[in-house]
C-alpha positions as CSV (number, residue, x, y, z in Angstrom):
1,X,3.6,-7.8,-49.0
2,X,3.6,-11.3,-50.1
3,X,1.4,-12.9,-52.7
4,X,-1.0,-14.5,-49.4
5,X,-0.9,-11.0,-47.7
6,X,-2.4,-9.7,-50.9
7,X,-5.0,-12.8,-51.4
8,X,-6.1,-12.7,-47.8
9,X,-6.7,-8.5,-47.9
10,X,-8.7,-9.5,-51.2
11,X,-11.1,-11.6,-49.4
12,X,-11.4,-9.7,-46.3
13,X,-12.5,-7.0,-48.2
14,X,-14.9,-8.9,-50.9
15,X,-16.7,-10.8,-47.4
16,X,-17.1,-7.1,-46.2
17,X,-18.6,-6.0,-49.6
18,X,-21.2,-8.8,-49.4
19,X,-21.8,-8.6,-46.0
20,X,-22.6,-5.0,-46.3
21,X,-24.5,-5.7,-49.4
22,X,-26.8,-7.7,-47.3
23,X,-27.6,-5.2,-44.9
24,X,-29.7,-3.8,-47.7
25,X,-32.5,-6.0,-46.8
26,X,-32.9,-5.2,-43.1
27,X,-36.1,-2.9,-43.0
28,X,-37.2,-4.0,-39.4
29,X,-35.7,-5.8,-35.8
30,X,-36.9,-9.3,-37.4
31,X,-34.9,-8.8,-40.7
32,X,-31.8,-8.3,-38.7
33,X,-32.7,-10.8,-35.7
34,X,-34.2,-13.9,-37.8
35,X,-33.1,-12.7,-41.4
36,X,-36.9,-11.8,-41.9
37,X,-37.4,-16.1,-41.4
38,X,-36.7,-16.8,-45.1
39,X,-33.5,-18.9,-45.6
40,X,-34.5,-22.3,-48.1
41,X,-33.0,-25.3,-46.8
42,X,-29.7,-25.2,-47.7
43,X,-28.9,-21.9,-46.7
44,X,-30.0,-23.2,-43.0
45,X,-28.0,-26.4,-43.6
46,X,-24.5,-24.3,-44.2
47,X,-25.4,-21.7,-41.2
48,X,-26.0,-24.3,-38.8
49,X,-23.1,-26.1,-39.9
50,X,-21.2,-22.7,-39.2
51,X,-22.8,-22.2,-35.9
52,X,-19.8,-24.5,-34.3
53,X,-17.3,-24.7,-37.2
54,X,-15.4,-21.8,-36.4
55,X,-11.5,-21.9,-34.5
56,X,-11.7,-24.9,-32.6
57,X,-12.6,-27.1,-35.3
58,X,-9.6,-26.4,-37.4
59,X,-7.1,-25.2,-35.1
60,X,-8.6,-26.5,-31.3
61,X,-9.9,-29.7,-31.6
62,X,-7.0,-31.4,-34.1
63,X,-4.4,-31.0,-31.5
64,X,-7.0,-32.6,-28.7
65,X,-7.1,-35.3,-30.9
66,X,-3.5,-35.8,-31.1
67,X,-2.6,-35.8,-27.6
68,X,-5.9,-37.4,-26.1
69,X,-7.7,-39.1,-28.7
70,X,-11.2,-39.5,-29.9
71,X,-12.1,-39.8,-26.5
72,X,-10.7,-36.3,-26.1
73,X,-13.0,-34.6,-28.4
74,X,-16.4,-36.3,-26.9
75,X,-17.7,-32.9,-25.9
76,X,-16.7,-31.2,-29.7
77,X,-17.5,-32.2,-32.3
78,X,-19.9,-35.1,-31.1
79,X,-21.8,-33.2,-28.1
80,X,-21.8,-29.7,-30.1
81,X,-23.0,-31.7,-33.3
82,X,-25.9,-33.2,-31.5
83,X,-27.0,-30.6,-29.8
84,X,-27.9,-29.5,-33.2
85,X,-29.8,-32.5,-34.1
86,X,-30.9,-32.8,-30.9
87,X,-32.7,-29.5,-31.4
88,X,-33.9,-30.1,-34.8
89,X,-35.4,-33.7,-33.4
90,X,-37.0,-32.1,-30.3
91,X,-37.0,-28.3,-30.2
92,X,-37.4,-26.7,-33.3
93,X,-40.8,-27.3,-34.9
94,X,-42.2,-26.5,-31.3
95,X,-40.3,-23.2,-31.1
96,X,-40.8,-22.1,-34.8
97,X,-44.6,-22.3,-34.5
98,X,-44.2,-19.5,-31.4
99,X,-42.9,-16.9,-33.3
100,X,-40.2,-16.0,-31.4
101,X,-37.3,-13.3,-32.1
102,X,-35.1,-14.7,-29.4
103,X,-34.5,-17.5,-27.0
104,X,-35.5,-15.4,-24.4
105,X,-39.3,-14.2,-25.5
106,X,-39.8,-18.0,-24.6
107,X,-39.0,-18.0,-21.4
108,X,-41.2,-14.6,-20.9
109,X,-44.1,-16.3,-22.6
110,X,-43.6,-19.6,-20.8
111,X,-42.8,-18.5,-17.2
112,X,-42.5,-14.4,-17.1
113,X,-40.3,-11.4,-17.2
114,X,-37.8,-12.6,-13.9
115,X,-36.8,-15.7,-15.6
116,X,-36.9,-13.8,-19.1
117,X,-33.9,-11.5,-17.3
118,X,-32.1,-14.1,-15.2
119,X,-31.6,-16.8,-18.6
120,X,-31.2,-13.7,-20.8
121,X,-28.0,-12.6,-18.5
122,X,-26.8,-16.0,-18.2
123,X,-26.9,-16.5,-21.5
124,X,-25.0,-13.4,-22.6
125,X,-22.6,-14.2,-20.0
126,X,-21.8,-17.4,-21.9
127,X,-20.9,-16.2,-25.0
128,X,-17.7,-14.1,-24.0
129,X,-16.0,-17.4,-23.9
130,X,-17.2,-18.8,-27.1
131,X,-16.6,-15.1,-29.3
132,X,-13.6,-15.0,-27.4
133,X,-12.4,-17.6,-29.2
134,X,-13.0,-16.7,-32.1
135,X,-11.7,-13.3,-31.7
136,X,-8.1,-15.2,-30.7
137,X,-8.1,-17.3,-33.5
138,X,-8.2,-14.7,-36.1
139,X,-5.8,-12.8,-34.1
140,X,-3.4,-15.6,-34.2
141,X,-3.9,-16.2,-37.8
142,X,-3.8,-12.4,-38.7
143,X,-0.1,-13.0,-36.8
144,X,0.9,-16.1,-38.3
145,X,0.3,-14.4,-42.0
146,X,1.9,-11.6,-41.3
147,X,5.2,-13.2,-39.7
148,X,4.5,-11.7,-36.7
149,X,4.6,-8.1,-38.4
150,X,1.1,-8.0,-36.7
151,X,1.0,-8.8,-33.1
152,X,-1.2,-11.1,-31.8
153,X,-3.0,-8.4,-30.1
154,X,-3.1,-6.5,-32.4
155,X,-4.6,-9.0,-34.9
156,X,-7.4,-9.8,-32.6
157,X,-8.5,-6.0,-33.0
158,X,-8.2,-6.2,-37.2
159,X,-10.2,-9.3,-37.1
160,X,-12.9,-8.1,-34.9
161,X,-13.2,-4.8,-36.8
162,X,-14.1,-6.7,-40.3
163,X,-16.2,-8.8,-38.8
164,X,-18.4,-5.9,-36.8
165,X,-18.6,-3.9,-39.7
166,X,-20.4,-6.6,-41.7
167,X,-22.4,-7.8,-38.5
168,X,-23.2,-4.3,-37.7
169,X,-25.0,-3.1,-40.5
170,X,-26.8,-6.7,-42.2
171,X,-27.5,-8.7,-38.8
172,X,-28.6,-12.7,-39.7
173,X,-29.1,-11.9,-43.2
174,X,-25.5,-10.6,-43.6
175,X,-24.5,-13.4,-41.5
176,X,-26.3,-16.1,-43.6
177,X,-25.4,-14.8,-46.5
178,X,-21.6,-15.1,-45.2
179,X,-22.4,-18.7,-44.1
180,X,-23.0,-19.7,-47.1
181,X,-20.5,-18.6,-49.5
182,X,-17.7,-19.3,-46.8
183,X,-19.4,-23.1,-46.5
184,X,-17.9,-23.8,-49.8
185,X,-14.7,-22.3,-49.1
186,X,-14.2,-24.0,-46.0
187,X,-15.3,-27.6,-47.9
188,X,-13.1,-26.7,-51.4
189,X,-10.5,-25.6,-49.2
190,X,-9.9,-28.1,-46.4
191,X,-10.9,-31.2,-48.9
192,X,-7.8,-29.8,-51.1
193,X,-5.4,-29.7,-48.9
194,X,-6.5,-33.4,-47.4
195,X,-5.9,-34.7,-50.6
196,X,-2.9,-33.1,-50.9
197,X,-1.4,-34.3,-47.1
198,X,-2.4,-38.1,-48.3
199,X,-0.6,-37.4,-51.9
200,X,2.6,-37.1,-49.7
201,X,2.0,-39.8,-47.5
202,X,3.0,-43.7,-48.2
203,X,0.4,-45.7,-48.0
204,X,-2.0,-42.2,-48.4
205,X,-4.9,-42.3,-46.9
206,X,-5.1,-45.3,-45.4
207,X,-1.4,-45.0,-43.7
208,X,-3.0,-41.7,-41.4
209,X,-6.2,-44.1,-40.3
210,X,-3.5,-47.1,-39.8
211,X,-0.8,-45.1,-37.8
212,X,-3.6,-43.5,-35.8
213,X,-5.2,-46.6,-35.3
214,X,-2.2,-48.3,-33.7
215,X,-1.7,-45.4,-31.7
216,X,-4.9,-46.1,-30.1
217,X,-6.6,-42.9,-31.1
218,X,-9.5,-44.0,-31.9
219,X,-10.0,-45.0,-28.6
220,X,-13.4,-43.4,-27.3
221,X,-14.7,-45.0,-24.5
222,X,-13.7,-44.2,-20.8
223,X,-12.1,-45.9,-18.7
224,X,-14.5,-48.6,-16.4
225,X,-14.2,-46.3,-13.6
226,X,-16.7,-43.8,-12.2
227,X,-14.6,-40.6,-12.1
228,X,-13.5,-41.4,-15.7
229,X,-17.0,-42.0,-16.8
230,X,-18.4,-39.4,-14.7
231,X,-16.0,-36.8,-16.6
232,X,-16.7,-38.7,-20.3
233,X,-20.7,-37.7,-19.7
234,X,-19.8,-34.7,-18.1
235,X,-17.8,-33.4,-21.0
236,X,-20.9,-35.0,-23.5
237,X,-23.4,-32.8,-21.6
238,X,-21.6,-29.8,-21.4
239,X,-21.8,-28.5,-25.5
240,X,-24.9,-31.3,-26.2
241,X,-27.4,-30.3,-23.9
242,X,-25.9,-26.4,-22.3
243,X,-25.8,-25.5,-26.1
244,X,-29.2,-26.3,-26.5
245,X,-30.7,-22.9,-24.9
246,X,-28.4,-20.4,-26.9
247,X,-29.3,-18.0,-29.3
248,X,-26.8,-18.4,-32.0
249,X,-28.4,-22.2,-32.2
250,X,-32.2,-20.5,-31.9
251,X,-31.4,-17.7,-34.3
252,X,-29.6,-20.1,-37.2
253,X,-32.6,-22.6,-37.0
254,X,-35.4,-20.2,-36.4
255,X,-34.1,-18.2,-39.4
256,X,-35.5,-20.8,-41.9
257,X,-38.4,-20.3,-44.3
258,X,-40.9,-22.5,-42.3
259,X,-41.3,-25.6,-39.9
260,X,-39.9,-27.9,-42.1
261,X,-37.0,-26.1,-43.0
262,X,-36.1,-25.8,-39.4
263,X,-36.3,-29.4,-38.4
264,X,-34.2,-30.6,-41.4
265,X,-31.8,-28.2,-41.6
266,X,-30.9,-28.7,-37.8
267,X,-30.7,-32.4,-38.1
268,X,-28.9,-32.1,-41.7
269,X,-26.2,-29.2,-40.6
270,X,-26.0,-30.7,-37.1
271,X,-24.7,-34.4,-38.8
272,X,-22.7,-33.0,-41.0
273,X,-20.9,-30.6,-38.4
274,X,-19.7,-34.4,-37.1
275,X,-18.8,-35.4,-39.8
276,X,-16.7,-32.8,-41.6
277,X,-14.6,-32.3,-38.8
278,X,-12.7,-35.2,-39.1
279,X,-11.2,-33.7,-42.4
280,X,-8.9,-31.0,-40.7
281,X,-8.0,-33.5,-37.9
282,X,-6.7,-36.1,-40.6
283,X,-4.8,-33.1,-42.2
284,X,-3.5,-32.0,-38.7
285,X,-2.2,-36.1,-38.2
286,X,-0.9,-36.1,-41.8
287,X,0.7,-33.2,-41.4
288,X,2.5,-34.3,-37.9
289,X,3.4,-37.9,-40.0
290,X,5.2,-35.5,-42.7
291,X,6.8,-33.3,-40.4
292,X,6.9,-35.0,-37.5
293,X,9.7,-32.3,-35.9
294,X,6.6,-29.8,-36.3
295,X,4.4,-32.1,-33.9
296,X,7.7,-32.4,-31.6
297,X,8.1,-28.8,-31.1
298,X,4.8,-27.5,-30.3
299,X,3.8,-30.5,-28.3
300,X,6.2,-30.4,-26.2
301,X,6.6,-27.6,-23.4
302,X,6.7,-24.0,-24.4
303,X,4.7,-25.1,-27.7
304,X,1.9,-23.7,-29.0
305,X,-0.2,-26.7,-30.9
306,X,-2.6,-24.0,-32.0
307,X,0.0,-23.2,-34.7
308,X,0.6,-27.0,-35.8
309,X,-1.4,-26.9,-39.0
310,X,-0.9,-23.2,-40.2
311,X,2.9,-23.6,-39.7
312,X,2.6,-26.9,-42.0
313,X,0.3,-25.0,-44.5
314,X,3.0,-22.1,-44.6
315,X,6.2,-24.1,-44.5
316,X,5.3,-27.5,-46.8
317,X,2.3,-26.6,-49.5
318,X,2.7,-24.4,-52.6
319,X,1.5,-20.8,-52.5
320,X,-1.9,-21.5,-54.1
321,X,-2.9,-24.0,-51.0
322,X,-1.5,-21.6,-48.5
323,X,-4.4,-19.0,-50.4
324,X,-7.2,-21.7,-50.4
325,X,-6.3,-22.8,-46.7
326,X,-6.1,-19.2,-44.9
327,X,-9.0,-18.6,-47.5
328,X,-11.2,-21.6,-45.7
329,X,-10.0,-21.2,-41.9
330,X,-10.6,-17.2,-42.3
331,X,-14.4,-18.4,-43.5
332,X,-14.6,-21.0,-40.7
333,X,-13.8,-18.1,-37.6
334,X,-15.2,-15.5,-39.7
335,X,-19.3,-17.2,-40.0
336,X,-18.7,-18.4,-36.4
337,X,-17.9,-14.9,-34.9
338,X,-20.4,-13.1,-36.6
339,X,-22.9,-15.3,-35.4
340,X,-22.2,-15.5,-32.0
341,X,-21.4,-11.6,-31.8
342,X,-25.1,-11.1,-32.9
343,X,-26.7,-13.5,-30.9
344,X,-25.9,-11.7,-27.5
345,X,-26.7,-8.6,-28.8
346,X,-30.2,-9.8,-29.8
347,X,-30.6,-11.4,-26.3
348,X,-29.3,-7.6,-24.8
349,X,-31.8,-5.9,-26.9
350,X,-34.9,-7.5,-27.1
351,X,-34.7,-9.2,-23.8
352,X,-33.6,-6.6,-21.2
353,X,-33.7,-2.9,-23.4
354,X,-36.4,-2.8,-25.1
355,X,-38.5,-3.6,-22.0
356,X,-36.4,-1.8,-19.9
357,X,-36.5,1.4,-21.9
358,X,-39.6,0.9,-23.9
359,X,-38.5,0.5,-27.4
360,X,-40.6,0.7,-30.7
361,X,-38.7,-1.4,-33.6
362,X,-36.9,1.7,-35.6
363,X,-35.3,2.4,-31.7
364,X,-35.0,-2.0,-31.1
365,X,-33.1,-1.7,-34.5
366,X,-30.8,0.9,-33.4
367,X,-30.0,-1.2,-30.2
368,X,-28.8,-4.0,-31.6
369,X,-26.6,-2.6,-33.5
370,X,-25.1,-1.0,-30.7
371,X,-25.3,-4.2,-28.9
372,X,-23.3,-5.6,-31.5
373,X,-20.2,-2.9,-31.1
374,X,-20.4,-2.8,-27.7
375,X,-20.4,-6.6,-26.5
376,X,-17.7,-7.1,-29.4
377,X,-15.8,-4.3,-27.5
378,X,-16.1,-6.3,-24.2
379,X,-15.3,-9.8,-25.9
380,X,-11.9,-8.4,-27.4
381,X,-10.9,-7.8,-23.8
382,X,-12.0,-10.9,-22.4
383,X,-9.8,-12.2,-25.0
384,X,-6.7,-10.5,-24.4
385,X,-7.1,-11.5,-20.8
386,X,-7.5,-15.2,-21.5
387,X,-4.9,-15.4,-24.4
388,X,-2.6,-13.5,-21.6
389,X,-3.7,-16.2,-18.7
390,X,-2.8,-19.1,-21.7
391,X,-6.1,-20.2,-22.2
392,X,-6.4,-22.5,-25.2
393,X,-9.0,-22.0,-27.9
394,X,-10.7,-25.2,-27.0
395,X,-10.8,-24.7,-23.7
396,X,-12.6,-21.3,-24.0
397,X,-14.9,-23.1,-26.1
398,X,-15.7,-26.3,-23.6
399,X,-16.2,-23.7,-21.0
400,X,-18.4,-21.3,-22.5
401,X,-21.7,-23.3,-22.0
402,X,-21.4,-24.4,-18.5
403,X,-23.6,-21.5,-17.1
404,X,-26.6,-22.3,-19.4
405,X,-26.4,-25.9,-19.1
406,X,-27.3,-25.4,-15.2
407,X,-29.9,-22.7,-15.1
408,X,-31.6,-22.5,-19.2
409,X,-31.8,-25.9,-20.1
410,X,-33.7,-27.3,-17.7
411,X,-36.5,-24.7,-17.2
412,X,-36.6,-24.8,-21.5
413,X,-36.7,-28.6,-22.2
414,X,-39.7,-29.0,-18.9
415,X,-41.4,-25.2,-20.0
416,X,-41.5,-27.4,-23.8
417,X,-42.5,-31.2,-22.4
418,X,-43.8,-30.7,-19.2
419,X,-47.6,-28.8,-18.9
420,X,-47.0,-28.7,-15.1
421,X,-43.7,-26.7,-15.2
422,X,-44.6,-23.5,-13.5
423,X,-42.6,-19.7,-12.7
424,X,-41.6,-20.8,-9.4
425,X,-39.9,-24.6,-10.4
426,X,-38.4,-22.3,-13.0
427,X,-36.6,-20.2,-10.6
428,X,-36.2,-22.9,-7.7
429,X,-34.2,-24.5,-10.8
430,X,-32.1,-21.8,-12.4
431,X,-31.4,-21.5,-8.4
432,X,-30.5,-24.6,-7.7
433,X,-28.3,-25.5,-10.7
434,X,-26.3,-21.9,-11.0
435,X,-25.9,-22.2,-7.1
436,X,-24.5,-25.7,-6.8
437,X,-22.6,-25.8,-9.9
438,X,-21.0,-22.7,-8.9
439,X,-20.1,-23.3,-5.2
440,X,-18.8,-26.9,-6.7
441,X,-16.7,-25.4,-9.2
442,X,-14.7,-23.3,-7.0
443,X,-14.3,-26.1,-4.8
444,X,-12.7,-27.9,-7.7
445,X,-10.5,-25.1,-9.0
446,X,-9.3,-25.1,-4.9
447,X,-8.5,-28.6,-5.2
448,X,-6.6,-28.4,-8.3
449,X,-3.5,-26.6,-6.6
450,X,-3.4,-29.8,-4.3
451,X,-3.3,-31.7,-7.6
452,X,-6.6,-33.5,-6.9
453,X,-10.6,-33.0,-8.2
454,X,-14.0,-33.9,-7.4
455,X,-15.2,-37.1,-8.2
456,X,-18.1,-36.1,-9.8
457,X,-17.8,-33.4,-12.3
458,X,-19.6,-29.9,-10.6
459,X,-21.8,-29.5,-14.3
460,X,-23.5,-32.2,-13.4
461,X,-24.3,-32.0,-10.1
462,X,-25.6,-28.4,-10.9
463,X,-27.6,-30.1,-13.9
464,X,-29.5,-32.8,-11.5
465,X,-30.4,-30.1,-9.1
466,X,-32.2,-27.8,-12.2
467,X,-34.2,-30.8,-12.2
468,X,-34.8,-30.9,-8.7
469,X,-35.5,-27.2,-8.5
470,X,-37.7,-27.5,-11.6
471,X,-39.8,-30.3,-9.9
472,X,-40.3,-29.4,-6.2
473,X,-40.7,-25.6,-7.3
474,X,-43.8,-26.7,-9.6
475,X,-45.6,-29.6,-7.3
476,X,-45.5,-28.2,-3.8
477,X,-48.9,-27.2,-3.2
478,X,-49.4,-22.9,-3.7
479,X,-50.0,-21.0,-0.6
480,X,-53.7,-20.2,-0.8
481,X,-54.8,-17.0,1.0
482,X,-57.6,-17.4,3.5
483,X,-60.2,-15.2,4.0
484,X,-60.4,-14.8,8.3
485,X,-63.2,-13.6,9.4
486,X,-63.2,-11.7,12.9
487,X,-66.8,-11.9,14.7
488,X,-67.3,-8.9,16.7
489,X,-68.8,-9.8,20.6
């Protein structure tokens, strides 16, 4: 085994080490749920930041740039970035002062246990596409390191096993603790190897934003038509507003020491998200301007432009970047996976078991660890079969928040702003949206064999009826029970 092989066991095991360390401090169902709701501010900053910078940040949404554009990547990083702030503006003083464990206790507070169930399953039902993901990515990297010694298949099952074993056992405050150390490993990492792709480059720096820029990449604006600006928005709302009622995003933020700490750490992890992820799409374009037979061949059919940068990092950087880089993308998939393993599992546990089966905390505690396993068990297969159907990492991702977008965001953002939002608009609205975004989106996969597509994206549509749902389900009048009295002749 090589001298990466070596380096990249080292960390796996040292991330285990301090992940398990962590799970010391779990003593009760809020420990492991909301890390016990003490993380300072820049603890929340780096898991927030880690909340979307997992696969499709380094390996996903470079190579959408490439072939589309930053008009390509409106949805991530821009709509999954502010989401974040979004929630930190609007959502998360509100929600901290409730004292929630989950997303889902607000919808039971707010509008009762048959909404608490139906957004709790949606919810969980979203995240197979997200972890999945994940799970890929570290199975293609786990490949890719070992020169295919280790099938991708087979990788996807290593990767998930470290990262259970740590989530298993310490729960947010293993998860945290993670963020945060890997955080600087993904910045150290990914800033190195920058520098070092404009070091090669003529012109450095400046020559990637100049070649991109005459390229037109940095076009982002739709064209003046409706179905491409219908699409643009559609793609927008998708990750900035369906993200919005997730627990992974509730958990991170609601994990902080107090109200304060929730707001800014949203707002600050949220922007920087936006930021930073221009760093591994420069290095992805720098890379193809160094190589450019590299871009050729997994562009064009048969390709795989998943592999673009950590064939690069493998093939054209001394052994010590190859270590920092593997180092930093295994961080990036690593802090994402384990927080959006755990956040279903809360959501299973706390939303439908406990009341289900009556749970006191020791047994709540118990379930969500075998939450955990068990929905990481269903996510590796959902994996295999999407990897198998040729699924791209960024297109799990884009499609993972489709469901809550059309029946959790609406009845959240009116149970938050609007007094008069009531059980029934609730479920006219989770109805409405699931319903029509559904029956639309089948339509549209139909019309896709014929080469054609609806003119208005089926998201939205299922997003404006939530709203209509929410609104005639909470004004029409209640049906008031009359007392009929019967005289007797």
């Amino acid at each position: 085994m090589g001298t990466l092989g070596i380096a990249v066991i080292l960390y796996i095991v040292v991330s285990v080490s301090i992940g398990l360390y962590a799970a010391l401090r779990v003593k009760n169902s809020t420990d492991y749920i909301l890390a016990g709701r003490s993380l300072p501010l820049y603890v929340t900053i780096a898991t927030v930041f880690a909340t979307w910078f997992g696969s499709e940040a380094v390996l996903g949404m470079p190579a959408t740039f490439m072939e589309e554009g930053l008009g390509g990547i409106v949805a991530d990083p821009f709509g999954a970035g502010l989401c974040l702030v979004f929630v930190g503006l609007f959502f998360a003083a509100r929600l901290y002062r409730m004292k929630l464990l989950t997303i889902g206790d607000f919808y039971r507070q707010r509008y009762g246990k048959a909404v608490e169930i139906l957004v709790s399953v949606a919810i969980c039902i979203s995240y197979l596409g997200w972890v999945s993901a994940q799970i890929a990515a570290l199975g293609l990297t786990i490949n890719l390191l070992s020169s295919d010694a280790i099938s991708l298949n087979q990788g996807m099952v290593l990767g998930l096993a470290v990262v259970l074993l740590y989530t298993i056992y310490g729960g947010m405050f293993s998860v945290a603790i993670m963020d945060f150390i890997q955080m600087i490993i993904i910045l150290g990492g990914l800033l190195m190897v920058a520098y070092i792709v404009a070091g090669r480059l003529d012109g450095g720096f400046m020559a990637v934003i100049d070649h991109a820029s005459a390229n037109n990449k940095f076009d982002f604006w739709p064209d003046l038509n409706l179905v491409s600006i219908l699409a643009f928005f559609g793609a927008f709302v998708t990750l900035a507003l369906g993200s919005i009622p997730q627990q992974d995003v509730f958990q991170r933020v609601m994990s902080a020491k107090n109200e304060k700490t929730a707001v800014r750490g949203a707002v600050l992890g949220g922007s920087f998200y936006i930021v930073f992820c221009f760093v591994p799409i420069f290095i992805v374009y720098g890379a193809s301007m160094i190589d450019p037979d590299l871009l050729a061949k997994h562009m064009g059919e048969g390709g795989d432009y998943q592999r673009i940068l950590p064939e690069f990092i493998l093939n054209d950087v001394p052994i010590f970047v190859q270590i920092i880089f593997f180092g930093a993308l295994l961080s990036a998939i690593m802090s994402t996976a384990s927080g959006t393993l755990l956040a279903p599992a809360s959501i299973l546990s706390e939303n439908i078991f406990k009341g289900m089966f009556n749970l006191n905390d020791r047994q709540l505690l118990l379930s969500l660890r075998l939450s955990v396993l068990i929905f990481g068990l269903i996510v590796l297969g959902y994996a295999y079969l999407s990897t198998s159907a040729g699924l791209s990492i960024f297109e799990m991702v884009e499609n993972a928040y489709l469901v809550p977008l059309c029946g959790a965001f609406v009845p959240l953002a009116f149970g938050v702003y609007w007094k008069r939002a009531t059980n029934r608009g609730a479920l006219l609205s989770i109805a409405f949206g699931v319903i029509s975004w559904a029956v639309l989106e089948a339509l549209n996969f139909q019309m896709a064999d014929q080469g054609e597509a609806l003119i208005i994206p089926p998201q939205l549509v299922g997003l404006f009826m939530a709203i209509v749902g929410m609104i005639l389900g909470s004004l029409l009048p209640k049906r008031q029970k009359q007392n009929v009295q019967v005289e007797l002749s």
